[in-house]
Structures are given as C-alpha cells and as structure tokens.
GUZA-181442 format. One line per 10 residues: their letters; for each residue x, y, z of N, C-alpha, C. Coordinates in Angstrom, 1 decimal, padded with zeros to 4 digits, always signed. Layout:
# GUZA-181442
A	X:Y:Z:X:Y:Z:X:Y:Z | ... .
This chain:
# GUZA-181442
XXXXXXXXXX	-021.0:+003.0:+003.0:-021.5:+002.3:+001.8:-021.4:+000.8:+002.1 | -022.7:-000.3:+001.7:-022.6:-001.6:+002.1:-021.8:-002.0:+001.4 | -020.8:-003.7:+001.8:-020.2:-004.3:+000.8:-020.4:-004.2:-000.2 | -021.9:-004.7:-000.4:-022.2:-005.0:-001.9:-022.5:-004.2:-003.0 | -022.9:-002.8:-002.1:-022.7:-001.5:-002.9:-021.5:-000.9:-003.3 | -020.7:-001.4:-002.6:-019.5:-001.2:-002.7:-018.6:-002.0:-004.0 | -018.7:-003.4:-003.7:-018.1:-004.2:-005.1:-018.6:-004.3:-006.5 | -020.1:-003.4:-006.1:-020.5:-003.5:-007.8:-020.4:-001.9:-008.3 | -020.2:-000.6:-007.2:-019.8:+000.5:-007.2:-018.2:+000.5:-008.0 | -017.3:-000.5:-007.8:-015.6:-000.4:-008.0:-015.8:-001.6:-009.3 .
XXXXXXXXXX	-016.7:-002.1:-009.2:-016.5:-003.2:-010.5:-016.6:-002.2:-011.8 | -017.8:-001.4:-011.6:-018.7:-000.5:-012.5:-017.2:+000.5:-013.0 | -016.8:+001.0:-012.1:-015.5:+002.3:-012.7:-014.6:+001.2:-013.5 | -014.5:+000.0:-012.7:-013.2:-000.9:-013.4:-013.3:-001.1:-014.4 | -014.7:-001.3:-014.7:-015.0:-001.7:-016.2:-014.7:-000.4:-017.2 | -015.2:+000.7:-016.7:-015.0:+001.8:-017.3:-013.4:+002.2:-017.8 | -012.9:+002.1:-016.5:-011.3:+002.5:-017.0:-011.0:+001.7:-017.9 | -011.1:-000.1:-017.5:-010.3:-001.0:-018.7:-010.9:-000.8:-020.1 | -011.8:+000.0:-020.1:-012.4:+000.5:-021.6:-011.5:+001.6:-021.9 | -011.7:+002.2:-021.2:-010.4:+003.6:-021.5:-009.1:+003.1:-022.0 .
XXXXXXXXXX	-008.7:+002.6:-021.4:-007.0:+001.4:-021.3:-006.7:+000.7:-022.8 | -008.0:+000.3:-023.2:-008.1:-000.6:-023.8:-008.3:+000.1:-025.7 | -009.1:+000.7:-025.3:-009.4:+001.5:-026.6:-008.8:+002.1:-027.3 | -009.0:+001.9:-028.9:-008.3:+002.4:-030.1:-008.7:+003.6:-030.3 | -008.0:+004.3:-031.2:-008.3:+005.6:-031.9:-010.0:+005.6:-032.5 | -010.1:+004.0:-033.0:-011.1:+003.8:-034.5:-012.3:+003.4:-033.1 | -012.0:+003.6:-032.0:-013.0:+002.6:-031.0:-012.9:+001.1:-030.9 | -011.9:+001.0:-031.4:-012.1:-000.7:-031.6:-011.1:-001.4:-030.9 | -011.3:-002.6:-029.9:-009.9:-003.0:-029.5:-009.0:-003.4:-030.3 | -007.6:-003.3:-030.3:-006.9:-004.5:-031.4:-006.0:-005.4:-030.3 .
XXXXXXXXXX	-005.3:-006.4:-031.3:-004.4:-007.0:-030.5:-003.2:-006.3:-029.9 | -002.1:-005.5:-030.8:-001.5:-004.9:-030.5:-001.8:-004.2:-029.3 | -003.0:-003.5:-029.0:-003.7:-002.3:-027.6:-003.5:-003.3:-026.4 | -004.3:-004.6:-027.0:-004.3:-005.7:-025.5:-003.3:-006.4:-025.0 | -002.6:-006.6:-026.4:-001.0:-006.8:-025.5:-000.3:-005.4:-024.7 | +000.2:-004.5:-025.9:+000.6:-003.4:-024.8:-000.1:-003.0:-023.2 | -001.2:-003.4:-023.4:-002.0:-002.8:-021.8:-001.4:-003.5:-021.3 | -001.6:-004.7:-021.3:-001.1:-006.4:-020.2:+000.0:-006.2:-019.8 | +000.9:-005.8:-021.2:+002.5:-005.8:-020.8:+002.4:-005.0:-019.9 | +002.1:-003.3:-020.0:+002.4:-002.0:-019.3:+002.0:-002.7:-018.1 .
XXXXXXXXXX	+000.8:-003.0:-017.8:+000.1:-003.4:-016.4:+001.4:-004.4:-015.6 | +001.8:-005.4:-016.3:+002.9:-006.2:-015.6:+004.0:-005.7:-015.2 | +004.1:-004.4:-015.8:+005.7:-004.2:-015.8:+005.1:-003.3:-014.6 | +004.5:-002.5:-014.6:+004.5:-001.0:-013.7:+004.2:-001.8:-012.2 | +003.2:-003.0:-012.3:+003.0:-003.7:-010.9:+004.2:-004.9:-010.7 | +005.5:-004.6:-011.3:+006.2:-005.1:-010.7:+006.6:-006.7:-010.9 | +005.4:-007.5:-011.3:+006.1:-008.8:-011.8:+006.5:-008.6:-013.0 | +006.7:-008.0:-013.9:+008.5:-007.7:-014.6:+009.3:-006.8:-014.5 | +009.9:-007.3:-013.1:+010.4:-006.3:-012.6:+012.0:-005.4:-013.6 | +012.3:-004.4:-013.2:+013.5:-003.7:-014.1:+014.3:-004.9:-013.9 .
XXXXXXXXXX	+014.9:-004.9:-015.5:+016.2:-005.7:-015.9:+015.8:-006.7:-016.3 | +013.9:-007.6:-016.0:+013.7:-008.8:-017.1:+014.4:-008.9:-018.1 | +014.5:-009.9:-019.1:+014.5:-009.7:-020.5:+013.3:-010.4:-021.1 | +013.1:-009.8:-021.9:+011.3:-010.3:-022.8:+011.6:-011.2:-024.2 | +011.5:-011.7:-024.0:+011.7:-012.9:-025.3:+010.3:-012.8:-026.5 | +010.6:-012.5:-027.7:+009.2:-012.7:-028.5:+008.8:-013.7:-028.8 | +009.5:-014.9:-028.9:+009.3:-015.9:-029.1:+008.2:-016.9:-027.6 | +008.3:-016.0:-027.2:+007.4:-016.6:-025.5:+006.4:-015.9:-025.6 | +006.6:-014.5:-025.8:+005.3:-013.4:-025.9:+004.2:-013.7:-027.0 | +004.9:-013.7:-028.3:+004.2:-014.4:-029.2:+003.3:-015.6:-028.8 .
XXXXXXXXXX	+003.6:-016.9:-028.0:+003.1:-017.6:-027.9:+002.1:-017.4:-026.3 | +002.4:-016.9:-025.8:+001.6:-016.4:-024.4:+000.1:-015.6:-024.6 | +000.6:-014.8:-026.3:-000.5:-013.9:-026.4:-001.4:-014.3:-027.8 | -000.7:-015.8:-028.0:-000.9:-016.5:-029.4:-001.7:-015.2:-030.1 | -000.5:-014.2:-030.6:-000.5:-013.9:-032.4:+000.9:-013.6:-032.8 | +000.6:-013.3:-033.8:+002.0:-013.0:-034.8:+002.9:-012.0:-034.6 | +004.0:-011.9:-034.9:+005.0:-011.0:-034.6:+004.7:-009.9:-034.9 | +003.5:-009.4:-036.0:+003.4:-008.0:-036.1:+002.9:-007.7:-035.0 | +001.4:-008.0:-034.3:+000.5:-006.9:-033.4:+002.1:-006.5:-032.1 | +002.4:-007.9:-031.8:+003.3:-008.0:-030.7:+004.9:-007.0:-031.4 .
XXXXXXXXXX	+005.5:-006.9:-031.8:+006.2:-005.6:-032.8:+005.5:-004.3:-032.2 | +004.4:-004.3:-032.7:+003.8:-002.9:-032.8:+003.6:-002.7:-031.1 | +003.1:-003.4:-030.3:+002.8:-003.4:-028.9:+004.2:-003.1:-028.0 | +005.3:-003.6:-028.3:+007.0:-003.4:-027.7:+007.1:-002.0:-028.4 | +007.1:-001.6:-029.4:+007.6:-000.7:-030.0:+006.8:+000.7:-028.6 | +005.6:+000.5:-028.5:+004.5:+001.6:-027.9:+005.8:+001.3:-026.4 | +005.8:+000.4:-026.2:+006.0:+000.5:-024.4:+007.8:+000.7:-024.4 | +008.7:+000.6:-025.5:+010.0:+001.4:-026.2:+009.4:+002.5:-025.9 | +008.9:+003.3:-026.3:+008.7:+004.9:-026.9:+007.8:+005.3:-025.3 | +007.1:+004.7:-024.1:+006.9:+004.8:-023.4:+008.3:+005.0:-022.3 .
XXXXXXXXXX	+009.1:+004.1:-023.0:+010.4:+004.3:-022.0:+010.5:+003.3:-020.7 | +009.5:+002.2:-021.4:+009.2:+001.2:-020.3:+009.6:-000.1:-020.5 | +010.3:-000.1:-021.7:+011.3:-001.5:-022.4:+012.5:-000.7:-023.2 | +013.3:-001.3:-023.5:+014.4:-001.3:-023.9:+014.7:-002.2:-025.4 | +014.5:-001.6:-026.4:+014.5:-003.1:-027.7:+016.1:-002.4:-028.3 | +017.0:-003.7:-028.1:+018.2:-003.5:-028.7:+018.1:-004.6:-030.2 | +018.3:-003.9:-031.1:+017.9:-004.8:-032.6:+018.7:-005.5:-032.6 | +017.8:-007.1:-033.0:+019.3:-008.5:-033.4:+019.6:-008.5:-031.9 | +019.4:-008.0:-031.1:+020.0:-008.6:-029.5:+019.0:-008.8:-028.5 | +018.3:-007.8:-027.5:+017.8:-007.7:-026.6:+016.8:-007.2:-026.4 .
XXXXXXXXXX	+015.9:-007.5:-025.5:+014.9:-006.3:-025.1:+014.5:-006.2:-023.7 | +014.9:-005.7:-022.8:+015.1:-005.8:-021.4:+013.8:-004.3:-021.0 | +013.4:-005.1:-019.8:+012.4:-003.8:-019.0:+013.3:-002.7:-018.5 | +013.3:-001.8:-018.6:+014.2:-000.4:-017.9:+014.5:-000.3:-016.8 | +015.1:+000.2:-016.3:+015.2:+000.5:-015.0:+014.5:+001.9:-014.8 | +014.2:+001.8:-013.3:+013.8:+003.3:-013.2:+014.3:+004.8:-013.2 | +014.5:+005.7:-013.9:+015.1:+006.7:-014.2:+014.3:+007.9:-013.1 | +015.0:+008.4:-012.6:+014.6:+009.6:-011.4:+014.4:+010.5:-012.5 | +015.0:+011.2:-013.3:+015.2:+012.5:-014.2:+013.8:+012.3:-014.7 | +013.6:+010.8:-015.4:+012.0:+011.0:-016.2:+011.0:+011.0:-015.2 .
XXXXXXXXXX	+011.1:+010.8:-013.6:+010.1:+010.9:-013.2:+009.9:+012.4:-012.9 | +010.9:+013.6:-012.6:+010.6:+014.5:-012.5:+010.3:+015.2:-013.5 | +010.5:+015.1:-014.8:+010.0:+015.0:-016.4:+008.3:+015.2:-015.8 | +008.4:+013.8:-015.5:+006.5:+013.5:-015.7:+005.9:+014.3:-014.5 | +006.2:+014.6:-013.1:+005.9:+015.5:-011.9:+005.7:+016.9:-012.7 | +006.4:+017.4:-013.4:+006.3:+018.7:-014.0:+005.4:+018.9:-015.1 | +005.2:+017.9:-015.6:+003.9:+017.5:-017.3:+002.9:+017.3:-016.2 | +002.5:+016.7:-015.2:+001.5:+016.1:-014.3:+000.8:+018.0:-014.0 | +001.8:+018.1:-013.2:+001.4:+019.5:-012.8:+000.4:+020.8:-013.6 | +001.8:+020.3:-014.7:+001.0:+021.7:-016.2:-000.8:+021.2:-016.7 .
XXXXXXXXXX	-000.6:+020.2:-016.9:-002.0:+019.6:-017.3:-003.2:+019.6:-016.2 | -002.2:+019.3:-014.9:-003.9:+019.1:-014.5:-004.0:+020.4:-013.6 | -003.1:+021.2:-013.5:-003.6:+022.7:-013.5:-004.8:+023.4:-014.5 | -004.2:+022.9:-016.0:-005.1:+023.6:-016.5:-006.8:+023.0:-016.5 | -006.3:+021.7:-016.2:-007.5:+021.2:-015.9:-008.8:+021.1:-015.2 | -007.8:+021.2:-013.7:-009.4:+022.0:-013.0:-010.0:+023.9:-013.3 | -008.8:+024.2:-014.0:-009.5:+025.7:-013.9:-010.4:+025.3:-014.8 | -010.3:+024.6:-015.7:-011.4:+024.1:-016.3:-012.9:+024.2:-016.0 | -012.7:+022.3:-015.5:-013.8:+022.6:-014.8:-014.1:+023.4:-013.4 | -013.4:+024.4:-012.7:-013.6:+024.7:-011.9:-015.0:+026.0:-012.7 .
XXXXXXXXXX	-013.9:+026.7:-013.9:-015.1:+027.4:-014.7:-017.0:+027.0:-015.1 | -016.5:+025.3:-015.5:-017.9:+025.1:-015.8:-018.4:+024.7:-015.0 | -017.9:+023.6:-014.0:-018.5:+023.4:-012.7:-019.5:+022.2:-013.2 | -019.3:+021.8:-014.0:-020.5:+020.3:-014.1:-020.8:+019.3:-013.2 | -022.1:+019.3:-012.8:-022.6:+018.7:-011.6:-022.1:+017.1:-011.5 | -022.5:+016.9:-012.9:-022.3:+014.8:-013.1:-020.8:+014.7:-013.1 | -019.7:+015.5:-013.0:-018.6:+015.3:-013.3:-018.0:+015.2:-011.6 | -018.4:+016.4:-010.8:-018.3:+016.2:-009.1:-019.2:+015.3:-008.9 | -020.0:+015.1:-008.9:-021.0:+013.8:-008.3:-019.9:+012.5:-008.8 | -019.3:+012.4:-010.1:-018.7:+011.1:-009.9:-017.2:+011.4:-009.5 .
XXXXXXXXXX	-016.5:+012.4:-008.8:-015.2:+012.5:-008.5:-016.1:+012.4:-007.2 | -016.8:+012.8:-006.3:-017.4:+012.6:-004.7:-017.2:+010.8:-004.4 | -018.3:+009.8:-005.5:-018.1:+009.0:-005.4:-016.9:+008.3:-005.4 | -015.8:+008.3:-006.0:-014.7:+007.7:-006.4:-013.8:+008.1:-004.4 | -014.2:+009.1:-004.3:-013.8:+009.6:-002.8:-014.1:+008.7:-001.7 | -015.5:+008.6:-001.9:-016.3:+007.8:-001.1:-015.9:+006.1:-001.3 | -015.3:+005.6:-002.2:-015.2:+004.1:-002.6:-013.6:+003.9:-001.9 | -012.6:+005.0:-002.1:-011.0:+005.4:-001.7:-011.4:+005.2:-000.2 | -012.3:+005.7:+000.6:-012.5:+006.2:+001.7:-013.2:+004.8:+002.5 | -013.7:+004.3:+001.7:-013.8:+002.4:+002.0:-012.8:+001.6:+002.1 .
XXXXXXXXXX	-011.8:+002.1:+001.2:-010.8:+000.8:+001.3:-009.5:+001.2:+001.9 | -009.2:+002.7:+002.4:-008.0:+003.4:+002.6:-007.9:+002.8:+003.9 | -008.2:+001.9:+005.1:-008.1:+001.3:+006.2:-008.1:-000.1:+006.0 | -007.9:-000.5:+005.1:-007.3:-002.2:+004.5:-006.1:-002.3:+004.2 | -005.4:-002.7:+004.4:-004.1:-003.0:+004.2:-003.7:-004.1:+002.8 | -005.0:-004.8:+002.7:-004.8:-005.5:+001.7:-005.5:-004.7:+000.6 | -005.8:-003.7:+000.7:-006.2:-002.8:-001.1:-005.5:-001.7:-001.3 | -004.4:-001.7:-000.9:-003.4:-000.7:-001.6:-003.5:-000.2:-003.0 | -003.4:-001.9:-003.5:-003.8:-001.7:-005.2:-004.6:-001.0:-005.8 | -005.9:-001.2:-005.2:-007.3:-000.7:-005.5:-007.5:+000.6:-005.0 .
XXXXXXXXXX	-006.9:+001.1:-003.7:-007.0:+002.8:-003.7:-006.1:+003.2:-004.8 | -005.0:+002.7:-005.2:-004.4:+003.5:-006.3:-004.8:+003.3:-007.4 | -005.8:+002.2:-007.9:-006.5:+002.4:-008.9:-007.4:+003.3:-009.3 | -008.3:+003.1:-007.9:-009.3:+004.4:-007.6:-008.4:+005.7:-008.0 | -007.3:+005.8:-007.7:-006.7:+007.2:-007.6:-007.0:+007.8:-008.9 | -005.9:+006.9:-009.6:-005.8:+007.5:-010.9:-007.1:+007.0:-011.6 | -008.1:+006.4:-011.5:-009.6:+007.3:-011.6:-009.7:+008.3:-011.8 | -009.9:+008.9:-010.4:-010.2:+009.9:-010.1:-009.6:+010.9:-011.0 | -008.5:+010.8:-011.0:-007.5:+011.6:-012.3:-008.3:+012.2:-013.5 | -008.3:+010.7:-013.9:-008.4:+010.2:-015.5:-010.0:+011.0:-015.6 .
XXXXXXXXXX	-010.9:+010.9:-014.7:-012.6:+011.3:-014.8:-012.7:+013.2:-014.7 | -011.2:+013.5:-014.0:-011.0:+015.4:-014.3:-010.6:+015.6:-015.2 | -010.1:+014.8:-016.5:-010.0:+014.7:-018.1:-010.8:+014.6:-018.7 | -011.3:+013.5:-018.4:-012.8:+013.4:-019.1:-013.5:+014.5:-018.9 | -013.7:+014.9:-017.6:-014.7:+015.7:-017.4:-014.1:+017.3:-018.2 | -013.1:+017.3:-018.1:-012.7:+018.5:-019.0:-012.7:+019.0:-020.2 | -013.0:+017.6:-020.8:-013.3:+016.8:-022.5:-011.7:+017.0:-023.1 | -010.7:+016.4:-022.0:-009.5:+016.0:-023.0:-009.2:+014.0:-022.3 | -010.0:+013.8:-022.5:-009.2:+012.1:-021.8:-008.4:+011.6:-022.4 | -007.5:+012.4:-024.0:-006.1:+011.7:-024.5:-005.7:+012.5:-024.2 .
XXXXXXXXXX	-005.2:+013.5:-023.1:-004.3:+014.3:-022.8:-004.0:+013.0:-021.4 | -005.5:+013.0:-020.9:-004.6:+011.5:-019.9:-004.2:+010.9:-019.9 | -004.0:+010.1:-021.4:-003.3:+008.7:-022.2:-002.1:+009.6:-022.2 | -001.9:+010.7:-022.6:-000.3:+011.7:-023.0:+000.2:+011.2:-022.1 | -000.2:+011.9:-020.5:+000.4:+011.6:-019.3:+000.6:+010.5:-018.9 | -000.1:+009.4:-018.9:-000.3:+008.2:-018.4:+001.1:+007.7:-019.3 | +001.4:+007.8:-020.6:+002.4:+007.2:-020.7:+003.5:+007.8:-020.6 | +003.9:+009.1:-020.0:+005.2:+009.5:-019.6:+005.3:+009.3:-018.0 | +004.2:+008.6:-017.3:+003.9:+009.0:-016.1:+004.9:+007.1:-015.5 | +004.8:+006.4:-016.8:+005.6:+004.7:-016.1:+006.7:+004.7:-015.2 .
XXXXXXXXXX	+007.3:+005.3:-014.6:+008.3:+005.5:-013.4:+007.7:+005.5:-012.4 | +007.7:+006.9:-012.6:+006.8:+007.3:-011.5:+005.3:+006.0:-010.8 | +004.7:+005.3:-011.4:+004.0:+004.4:-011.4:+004.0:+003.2:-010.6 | +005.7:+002.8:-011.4:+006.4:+001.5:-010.8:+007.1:+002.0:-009.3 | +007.5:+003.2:-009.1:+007.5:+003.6:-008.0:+006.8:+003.8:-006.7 | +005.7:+004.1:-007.3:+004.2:+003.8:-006.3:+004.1:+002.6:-006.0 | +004.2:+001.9:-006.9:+003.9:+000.1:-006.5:+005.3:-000.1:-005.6 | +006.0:+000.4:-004.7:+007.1:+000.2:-004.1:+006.5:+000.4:-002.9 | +005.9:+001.3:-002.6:+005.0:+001.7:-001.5:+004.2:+000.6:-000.7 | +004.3:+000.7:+000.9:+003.6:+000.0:+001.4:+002.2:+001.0:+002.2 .
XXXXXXXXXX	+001.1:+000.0:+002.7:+000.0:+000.8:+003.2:+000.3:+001.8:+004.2 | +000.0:+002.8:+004.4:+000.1:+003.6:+004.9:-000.7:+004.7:+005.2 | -001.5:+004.2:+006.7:-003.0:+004.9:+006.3:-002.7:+006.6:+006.1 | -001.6:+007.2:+007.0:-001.2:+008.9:+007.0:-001.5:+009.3:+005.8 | -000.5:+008.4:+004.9:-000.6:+008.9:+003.3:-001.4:+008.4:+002.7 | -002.1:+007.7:+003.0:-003.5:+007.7:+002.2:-004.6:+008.7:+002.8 | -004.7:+008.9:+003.9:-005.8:+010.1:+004.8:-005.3:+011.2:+004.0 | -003.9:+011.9:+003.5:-003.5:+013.2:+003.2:-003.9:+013.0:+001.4 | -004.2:+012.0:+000.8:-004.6:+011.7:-000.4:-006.4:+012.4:-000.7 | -006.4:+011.3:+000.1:-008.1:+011.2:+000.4:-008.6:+013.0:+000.8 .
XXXXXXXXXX	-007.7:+013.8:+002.0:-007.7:+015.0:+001.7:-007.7:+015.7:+000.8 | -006.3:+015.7:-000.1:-006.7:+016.4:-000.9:-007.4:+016.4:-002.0 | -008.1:+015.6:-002.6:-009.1:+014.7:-003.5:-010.5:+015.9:-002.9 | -010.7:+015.8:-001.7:-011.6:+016.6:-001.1:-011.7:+017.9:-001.2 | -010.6:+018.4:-001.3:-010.3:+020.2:-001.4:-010.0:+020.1:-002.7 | -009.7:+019.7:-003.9:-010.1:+019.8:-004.8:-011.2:+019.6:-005.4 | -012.4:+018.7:-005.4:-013.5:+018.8:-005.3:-014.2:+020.2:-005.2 | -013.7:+020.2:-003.7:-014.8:+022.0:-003.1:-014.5:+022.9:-003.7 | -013.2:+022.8:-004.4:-012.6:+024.1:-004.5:-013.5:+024.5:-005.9 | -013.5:+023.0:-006.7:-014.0:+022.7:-008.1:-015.2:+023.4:-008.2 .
XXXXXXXXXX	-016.2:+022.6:-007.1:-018.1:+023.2:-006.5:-017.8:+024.6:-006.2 | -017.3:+024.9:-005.4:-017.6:+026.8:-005.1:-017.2:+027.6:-006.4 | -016.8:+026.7:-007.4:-016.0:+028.2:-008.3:-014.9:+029.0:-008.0 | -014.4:+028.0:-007.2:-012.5:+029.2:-007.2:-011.6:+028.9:-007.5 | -011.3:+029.8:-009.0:-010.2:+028.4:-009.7:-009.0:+029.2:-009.3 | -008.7:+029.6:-008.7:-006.8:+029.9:-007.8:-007.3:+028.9:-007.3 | -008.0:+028.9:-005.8:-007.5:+027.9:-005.1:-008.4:+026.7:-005.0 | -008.6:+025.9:-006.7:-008.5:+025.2:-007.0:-007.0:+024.4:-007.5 | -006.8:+025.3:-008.2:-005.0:+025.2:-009.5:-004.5:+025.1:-007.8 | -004.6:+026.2:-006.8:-003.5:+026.0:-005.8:-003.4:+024.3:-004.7 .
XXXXXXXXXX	-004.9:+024.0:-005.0:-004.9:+022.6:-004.3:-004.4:+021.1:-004.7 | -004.4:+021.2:-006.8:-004.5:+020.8:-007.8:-002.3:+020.3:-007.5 | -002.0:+021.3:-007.4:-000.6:+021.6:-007.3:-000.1:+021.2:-006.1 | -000.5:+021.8:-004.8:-000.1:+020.8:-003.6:-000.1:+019.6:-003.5 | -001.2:+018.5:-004.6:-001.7:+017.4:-004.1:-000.7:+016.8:-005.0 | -000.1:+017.2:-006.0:+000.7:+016.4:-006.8:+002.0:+016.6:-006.8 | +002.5:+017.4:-005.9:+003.5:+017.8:-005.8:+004.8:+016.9:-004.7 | +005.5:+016.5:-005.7:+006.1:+015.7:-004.9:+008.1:+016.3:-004.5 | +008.4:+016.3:-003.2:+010.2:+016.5:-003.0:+011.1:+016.0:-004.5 | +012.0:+017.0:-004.8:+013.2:+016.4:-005.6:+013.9:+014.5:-005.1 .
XXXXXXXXXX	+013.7:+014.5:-003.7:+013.9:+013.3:-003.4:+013.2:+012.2:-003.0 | +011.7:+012.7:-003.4:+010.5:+011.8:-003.2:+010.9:+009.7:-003.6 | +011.9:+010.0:-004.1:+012.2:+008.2:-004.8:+013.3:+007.6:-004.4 | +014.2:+008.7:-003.5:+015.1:+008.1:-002.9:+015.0:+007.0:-001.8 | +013.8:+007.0:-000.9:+014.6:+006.0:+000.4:+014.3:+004.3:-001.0 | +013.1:+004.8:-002.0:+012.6:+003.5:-002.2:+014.5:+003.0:-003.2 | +014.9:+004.0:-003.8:+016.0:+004.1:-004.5:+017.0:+002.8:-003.5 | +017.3:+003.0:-002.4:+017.8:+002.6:-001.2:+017.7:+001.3:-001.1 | +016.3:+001.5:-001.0:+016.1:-000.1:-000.3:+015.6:-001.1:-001.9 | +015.6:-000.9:-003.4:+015.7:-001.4:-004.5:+016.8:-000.9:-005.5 .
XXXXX	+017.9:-001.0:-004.9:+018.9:-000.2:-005.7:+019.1:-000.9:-007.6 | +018.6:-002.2:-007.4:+018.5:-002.9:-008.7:+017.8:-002.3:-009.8 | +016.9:-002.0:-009.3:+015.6:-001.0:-009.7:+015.9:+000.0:-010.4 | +016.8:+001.0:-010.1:+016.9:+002.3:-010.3:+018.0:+002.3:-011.4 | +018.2:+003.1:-012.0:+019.5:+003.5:-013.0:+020.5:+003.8:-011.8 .
C-alpha cells in the first residue's frame, strides 16, 4: 500500500474510532464524554502515570468547564477503576491491579467468542473486507519501531469493527472499560516485531476462519489470540514495580 494510501487509509478508521470514543447514548458529544476520553487516553498511555494525583481545580481550568461535566467525567473513570476519588481528600490514578486484569482476560474471551460465532454464522462480506484492511494497514507499520502506538490502535480496531460487525459495539464500550489495566500494561511494551508477526497472524486465521464458515475453529482461533499466561504482567511488574499494587 503507497504512503499516501496509507495515511489517509489510518486517518479514515481514526476518525471513525474517535467517533465511537467520543459518542453519547443521545449521539451527541458532551463535555463530560470529552473529558473522560482525554483523561482515559492519558492515563492508559502513561503520561499519568499510577499514583498521579488529579487536582479539580487544574482539570477544571485545563478543560475550562464547571465542576459538574468534570464530577461526572472522574466519577466514569472511578467506576472504570482507573482513578481513585477519596471525598474531602484525594483523587489519585490507580495502580495497576493483576487480579482485574485477569477479570478482564476472562470477560475479553466470553464476548469475543461469542462474537465471531456470530459473524462466523453470517459471514458479512463488508465486515471482512474491513477487518482484511485494518490487517493490511497493521502489516505496514508492524516493521517501524516508531508506531507501536498505531499498530495497537489498529489492534483494538480491529476488535471494536468484530462488534460492530456483530451489531453489539456497546458490548465493546463494556469491555473497553474493564479492559484499563490490561491497556496501561500494553503501553509498557516495547517493539517487538515476533509479537507483532504472531498478532498480525492471528488477526489472519481469524478472518479465514470467519470467510470459510467454521465457527469451532473460528471461537478456537478467537481464544488462542487473546489468551494470555497467569503471568503475562509479571516481568513488566518487575521492571515498574511503582506501577503495580
């Protein structure tokens, strides 16, 4: 694929997802939505990192509005499990909890099992044609070392468009917000073409599995690809002990 096909190819999904990200129940952005995204996005990529403390009186003026949308935005990323609000005192970013990430490895698994059987049943052509592409854009940038970010954005793309395409994309939002450990954990990760080739694989055999109509060993490819060791978070545990509970 040429550059240029390429940066208006990843601009085009980007836009799409920050619509998804962004969006209300009513369709409508609010402030409350666009602060909570910003926050979530800062905290999971690491510039606030676990044990910040968040001041309202900064946030308020950073995101010039009022203490309600900003209230209601902390309260979401509390109940995500990705801040900490102590009343009359504190509100510090979490540390990362191993227990909830295997919480969310096991929610990850249930859903998007049922998911491809899904579509592996209906088999919708426009729904593989844009998981092919999203393969094909991963498969551009998986040998740069400087877009780590962007294949993992691509990733969970990819994800989020086997929701869509199954007609549940708030069961993605479910997961996406039990999934913030696990997340901030990824962002710990350095390039690594192996583990991005074994990604990029199985993205591929789930696909085929999806196209031929075989939903076993679709759910069976579905489940390899997500499946991660009981000690999948330890070396990063090791070398960010701050990080961790």
């Amino acid at each position: 694929m040429k550059k240029a096909n390429l940066t208006h190819a990843f601009d085009m999904m980007q836009h799409a997802f920050d619509m998804m990200q962004h969006e209300t129940p009513m369709g409508r952005p609010m402030a409350s939505w666009r602060i909570y995204d910003d926050l979530r996005q800062r905290i999971l990529s690491l510039e606030l990192p676990p044990g910040t403390a968040l001041t309202r009186a900064d946030l308020a003026r950073k995101y010039d509005v009022s203490q309600t949308p900003l209230r209601d935005a902390m309260q979401r990323l509390d109940q995500d499990g990705l801040i900490r609000i102590y009343p009359q005192s504190k509100t510090l970013v979490t540390r990362i909890n191993l227990a909830q990430i295997r919480q969310a490895l096991f929610l990850r698994q249930a859903l998007e099992s049922e998911v491809v059987m899904k579509l592996t049943k209906e088999r919708t052509a426009s729904t593989v044609a844009r998981l092919r592409e999203i393969i094909a854009l991963q498969r551009e940038v998986a040998t740069d070392k400087t877009q780590l970010r962007r294949f993992q954005e691509l990733d969970e793309y990819f994800h989020f468009v086997m929701f869509e395409g199954a007609g549940h994309p708030n069961l993605h939002a479910l997961l996406r917000s039990q999934t913030g450990d696990m997340d901030r954990v990824r962002r710990l990760q350095v390039h690594a073409e192996g583990r991005l080739r074994l990604i990029l694989q199985g993205h591929e055999r789930i696909v085929a599995a999806i196209e031929n109509g075989d939903v076993d060993q679709a759910v069976r490819e579905i489940r390899a690809h997500t499946h991660k060791p009981d000690d999948w978070a330890d070396e990063y545990r090791a070398l960010y002990k701050d990080y961790f509970t």
